[in-house]
ZAMARGU-4260 file (C-alpha; in steps of 0.2 Angstrom, whole numbers, plus 5000, padded with zeros to 4 digits):
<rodrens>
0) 5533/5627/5319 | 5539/5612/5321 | 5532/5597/5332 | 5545/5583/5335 | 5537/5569/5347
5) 5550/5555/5353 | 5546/5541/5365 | 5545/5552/5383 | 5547/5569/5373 | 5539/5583/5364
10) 5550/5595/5355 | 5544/5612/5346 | 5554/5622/5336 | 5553/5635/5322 | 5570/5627/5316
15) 5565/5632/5296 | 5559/5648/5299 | 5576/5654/5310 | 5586/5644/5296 | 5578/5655/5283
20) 5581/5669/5293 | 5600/5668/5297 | 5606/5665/5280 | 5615/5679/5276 | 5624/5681/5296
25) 5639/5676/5305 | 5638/5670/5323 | 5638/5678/5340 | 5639/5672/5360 | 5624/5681/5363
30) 5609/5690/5358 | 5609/5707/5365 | 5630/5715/5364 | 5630/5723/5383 | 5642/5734/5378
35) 5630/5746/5368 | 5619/5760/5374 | 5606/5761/5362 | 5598/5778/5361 | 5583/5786/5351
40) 5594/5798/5342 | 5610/5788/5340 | 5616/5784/5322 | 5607/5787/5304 | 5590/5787/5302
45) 5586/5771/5292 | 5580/5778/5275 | 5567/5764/5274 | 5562/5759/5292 | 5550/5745/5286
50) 5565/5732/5284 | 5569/5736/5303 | 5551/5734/5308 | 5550/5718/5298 | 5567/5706/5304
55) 5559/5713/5323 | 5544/5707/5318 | 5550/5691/5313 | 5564/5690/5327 | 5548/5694/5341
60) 5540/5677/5330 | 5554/5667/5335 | 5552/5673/5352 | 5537/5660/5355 | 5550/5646/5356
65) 5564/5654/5360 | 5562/5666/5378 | 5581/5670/5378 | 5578/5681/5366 | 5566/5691/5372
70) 5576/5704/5381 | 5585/5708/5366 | 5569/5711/5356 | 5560/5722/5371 | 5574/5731/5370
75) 5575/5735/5351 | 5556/5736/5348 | 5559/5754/5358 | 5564/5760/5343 | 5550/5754/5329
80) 5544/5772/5327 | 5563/5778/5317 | 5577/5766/5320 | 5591/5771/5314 | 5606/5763/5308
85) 5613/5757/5327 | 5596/5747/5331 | 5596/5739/5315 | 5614/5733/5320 | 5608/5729/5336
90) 5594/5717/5329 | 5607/5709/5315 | 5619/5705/5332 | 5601/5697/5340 | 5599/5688/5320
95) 5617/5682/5320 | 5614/5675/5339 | 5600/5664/5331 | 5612/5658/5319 | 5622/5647/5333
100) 5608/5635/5335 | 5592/5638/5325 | 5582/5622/5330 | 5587/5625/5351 | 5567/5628/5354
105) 5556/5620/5367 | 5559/5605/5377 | 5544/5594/5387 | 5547/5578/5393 | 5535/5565/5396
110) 5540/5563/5414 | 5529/5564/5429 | 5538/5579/5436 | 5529/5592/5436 | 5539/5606/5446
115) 5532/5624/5444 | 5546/5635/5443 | 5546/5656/5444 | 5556/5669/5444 | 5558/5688/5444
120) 5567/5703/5439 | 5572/5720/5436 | 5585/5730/5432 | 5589/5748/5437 | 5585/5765/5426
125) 5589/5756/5408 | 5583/5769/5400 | 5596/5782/5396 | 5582/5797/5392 | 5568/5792/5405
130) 5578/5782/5416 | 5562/5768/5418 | 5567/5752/5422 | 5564/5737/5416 | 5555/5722/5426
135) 5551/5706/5419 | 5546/5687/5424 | 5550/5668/5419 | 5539/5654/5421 | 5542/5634/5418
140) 5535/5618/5422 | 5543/5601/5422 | 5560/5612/5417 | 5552/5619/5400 | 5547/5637/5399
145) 5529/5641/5398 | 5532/5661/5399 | 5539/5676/5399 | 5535/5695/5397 | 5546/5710/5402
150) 5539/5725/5402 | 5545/5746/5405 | 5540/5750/5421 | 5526/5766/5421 | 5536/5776/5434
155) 5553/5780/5439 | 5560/5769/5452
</rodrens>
C-alpha cells in the first residue's frame, strides 16, 4: 500500500500492486459485465482452478482500497470451489476494469467535516439456482469510504 500525505490530504493506494496486476489486460467501463448470468455449471471446468482462486484472491486485496469492486468480486468468489472457464472471464473483465485507473484508491481530506454517510441495499433473487438475494451496505465519513460488506442473504426473500 501506498500512503501519499499532501498539505490537507491523506491518500492510499495500492497503485503498484493493481499496476502489476493489469499488465497483460485491456480496458473496460466497468467491473462486473451486467449482461452475463453466471452459473455453477456454465462453461469448462478450469483444468487448474488455483489460477482462478489466486487473481480473486489478489482482486478481493485490492478490494481494501477500492469498494467499487466489491460487488464484482462477491459475486465471483460463488464460484471458488470449480470455476470454470466463464468465471475466469468474468474476473479478467473485473482485472481489465482495474486497468482504467490503478492508483483511484482512497481519498481523506484534512477538512473539519466530518459527515457520516450510510447507505443500504439489496437486490432481488440474483441467484439463478437458489434464488437468494443479495443485500449489502456503504459507509463514509468526510466523503471517503470506510466500509462496505455485501453479503447472500440466508433465506429466500
Amino acid at each position: 500500500m501506498e500512503l501519499l500525505h499532501e498539505p490537507g490530504v491523506i491518500i492510499l493506494t495500492q497503485r503498484k500492486f493493481a499496476i502489476d496486476l493489469i499488465l497483460q489486460s485491456r480496458d473496460v467501463s466497468t467491473p462486473f459485465d451486467s449482461n452475463i448470468k453466471l452459473t455453477a455449471d456454465s462453461g469448462e471446468l478450469l483444468p487448474d482452478p488455483t489460477i482462478y482462486r489466486r487473481l480473486l484472491g489478489k482482486l478481493n486485496f485490492i478490494t481494501n482500497t477500492r469498494p467499487d469492486l466489491s460487488f464484482a468480486i462477491q459475486t465471483l468468489s460463488q464460484y471458488m470451489q470449480s470455476p470454470r472457464s466463464e468465471h475466469y472471464q468474468a474476473a479478467l473483465h473485473t482485472l481489465r476494469y482495474v486497468r482504467n485507473d490503478p492508483s483511484l484508491g482512497l481519498f481523506f481530506s484534512s477538512e473539519p467535516s466530518f459527515q457520516i454517510l450510510s447507505y443500504c441495499d439489496a437486490d432481488w433473487a440474483s441467484c439463478s439456482v437458489t434464488q437468494r438475494s443479495v443485500s449489502g451496505f456503504f459507509l463514509s465519513i468526510g466523503g471517503c469510504p470506510v466500509s462496505c460488506k455485501l453479503k447472500k442473504q440466508q433465506v429466500i426473500s
